[in-house]
C-alpha positions as a printed Julia matrix, in Angstrom:
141×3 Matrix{Float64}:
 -18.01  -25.99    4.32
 -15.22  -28.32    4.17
 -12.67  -25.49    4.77
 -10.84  -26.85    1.59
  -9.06  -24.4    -0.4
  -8.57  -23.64   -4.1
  -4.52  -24.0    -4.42
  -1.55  -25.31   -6.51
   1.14  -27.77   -4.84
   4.37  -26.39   -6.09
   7.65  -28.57   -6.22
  10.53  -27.12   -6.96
  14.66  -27.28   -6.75
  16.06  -25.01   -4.03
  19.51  -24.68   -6.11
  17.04  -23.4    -8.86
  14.82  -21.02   -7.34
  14.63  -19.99   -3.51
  11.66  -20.23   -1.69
  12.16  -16.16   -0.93
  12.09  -16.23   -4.89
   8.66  -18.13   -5.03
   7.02  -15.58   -1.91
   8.45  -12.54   -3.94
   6.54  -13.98   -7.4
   3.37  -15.67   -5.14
   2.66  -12.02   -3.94
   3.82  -10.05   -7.04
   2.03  -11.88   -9.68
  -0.27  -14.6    -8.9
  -2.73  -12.95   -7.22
  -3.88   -9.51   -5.06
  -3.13  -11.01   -1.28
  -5.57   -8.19    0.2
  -8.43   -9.94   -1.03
  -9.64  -11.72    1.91
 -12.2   -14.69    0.67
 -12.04  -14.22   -2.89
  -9.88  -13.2    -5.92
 -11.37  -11.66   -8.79
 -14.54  -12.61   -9.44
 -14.5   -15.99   -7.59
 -16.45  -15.52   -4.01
 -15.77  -17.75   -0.92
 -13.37  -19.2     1.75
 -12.29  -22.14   -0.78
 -10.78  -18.59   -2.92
  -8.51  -17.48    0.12
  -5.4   -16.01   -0.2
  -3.38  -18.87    2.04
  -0.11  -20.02    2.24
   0.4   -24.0     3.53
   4.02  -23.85    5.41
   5.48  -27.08    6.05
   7.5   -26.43    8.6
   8.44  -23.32   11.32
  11.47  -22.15    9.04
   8.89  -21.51    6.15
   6.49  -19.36    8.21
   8.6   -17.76    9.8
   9.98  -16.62    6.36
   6.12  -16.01    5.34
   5.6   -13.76    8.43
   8.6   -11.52    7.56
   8.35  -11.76    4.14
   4.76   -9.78    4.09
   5.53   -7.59    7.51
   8.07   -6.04    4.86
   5.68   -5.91    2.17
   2.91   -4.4     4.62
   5.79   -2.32    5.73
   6.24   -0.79    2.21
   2.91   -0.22    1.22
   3.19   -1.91   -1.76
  -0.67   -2.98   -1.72
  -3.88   -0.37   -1.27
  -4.41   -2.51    1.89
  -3.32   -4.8     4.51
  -2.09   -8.43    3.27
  -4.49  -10.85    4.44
  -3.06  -13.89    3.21
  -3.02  -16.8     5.59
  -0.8   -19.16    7.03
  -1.91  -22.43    7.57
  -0.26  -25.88    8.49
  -0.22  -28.22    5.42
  -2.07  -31.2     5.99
  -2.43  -32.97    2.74
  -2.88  -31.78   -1.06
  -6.03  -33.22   -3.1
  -5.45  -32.39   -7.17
  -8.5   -31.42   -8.21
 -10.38  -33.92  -10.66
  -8.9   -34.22  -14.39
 -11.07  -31.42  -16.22
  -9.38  -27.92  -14.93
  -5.89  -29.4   -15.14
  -3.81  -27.75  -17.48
  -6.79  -25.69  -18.14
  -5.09  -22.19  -19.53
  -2.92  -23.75  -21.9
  -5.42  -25.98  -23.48
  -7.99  -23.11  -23.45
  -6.05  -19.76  -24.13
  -8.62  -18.28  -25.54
 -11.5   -18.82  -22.68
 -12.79  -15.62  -21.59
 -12.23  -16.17  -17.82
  -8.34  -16.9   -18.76
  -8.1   -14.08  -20.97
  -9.29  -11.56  -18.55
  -7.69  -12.74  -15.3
  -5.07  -15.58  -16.04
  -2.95  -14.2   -19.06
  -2.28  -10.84  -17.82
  -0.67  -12.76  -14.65
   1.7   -14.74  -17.1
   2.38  -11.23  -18.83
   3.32   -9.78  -15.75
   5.57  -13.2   -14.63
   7.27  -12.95  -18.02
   8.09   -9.21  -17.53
   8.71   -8.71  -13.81
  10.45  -12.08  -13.76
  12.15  -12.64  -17.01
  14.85  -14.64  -15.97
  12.61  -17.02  -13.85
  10.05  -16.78  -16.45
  10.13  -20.0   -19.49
   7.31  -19.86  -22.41
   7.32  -24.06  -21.87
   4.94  -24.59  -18.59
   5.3   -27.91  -16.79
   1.78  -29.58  -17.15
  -0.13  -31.75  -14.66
  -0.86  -33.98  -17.45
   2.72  -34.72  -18.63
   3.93  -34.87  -14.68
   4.77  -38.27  -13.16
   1.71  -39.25  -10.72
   2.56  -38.65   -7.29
């Protein structure tokens, strides 16, 4: 009811990877965006497939970005990923951070997680490192 969702903050160096980069992984890989209130076998609005743009330039690059992936038909349906104004960013308590890499061998993570990071490592080799940056070794914010 609080109209929170379930998301990742992602900060990142534009002379690294573009932000055109991160859509083209974010709807490749990471999830299906024509899941409207849920993704796999999580149920509810907090499961949305959303996108929080900071600023006109970056929805107006979300906008195109998935009329030309509706355009293609890429997807068995429509995207219905939104596009919402960021407000603020809560991390989620201490417990599910870093979760797949300290649990590779939970169920949940084996079924829907690792085939995502198969897929990232083959679809997106060169943007792709074994290493992940985790929560837990990241300088508080």
């Amino acid at each position: 009811d609080t109209g929170h969702a379930e998301t990742v903050e992602i900060t990142y160096d534009p002379t690294v990877v573009s932000y055109g980069d991160l859509l083209h992984i974010f709807f490749s890989v990471a999830h299906n965006p024509t899941q409207l209130n849920f993704q796999g076998p999580d149920r509810g609005t907090q499961y949305r497939s959303a996108i929080f743009v900071q600023s006109k330039q970056e929805e107006d690059v979300v906008r195109a970005c998935i009329a030309q992936l509706d355009a293609a038909n890429l997807f068995e349906g429509p995207i219905v990923t939104t596009l919402e104004p960021f407000e603020a960013f809560y991390p989620a308590e201490q417990y599910p951070q870093d979760f797949l890499t300290l649990n590779p061998d939970w169920p949940y993570i084996v079924v829907h997680d690792l085939p995502k990071i198969a897929a990232l490592e083959s679809i997106f080799p060169d943007k792709f490192r074994a290493e992940p940056a985790l929560v837990g070794m990241l300088p508080a914010t």
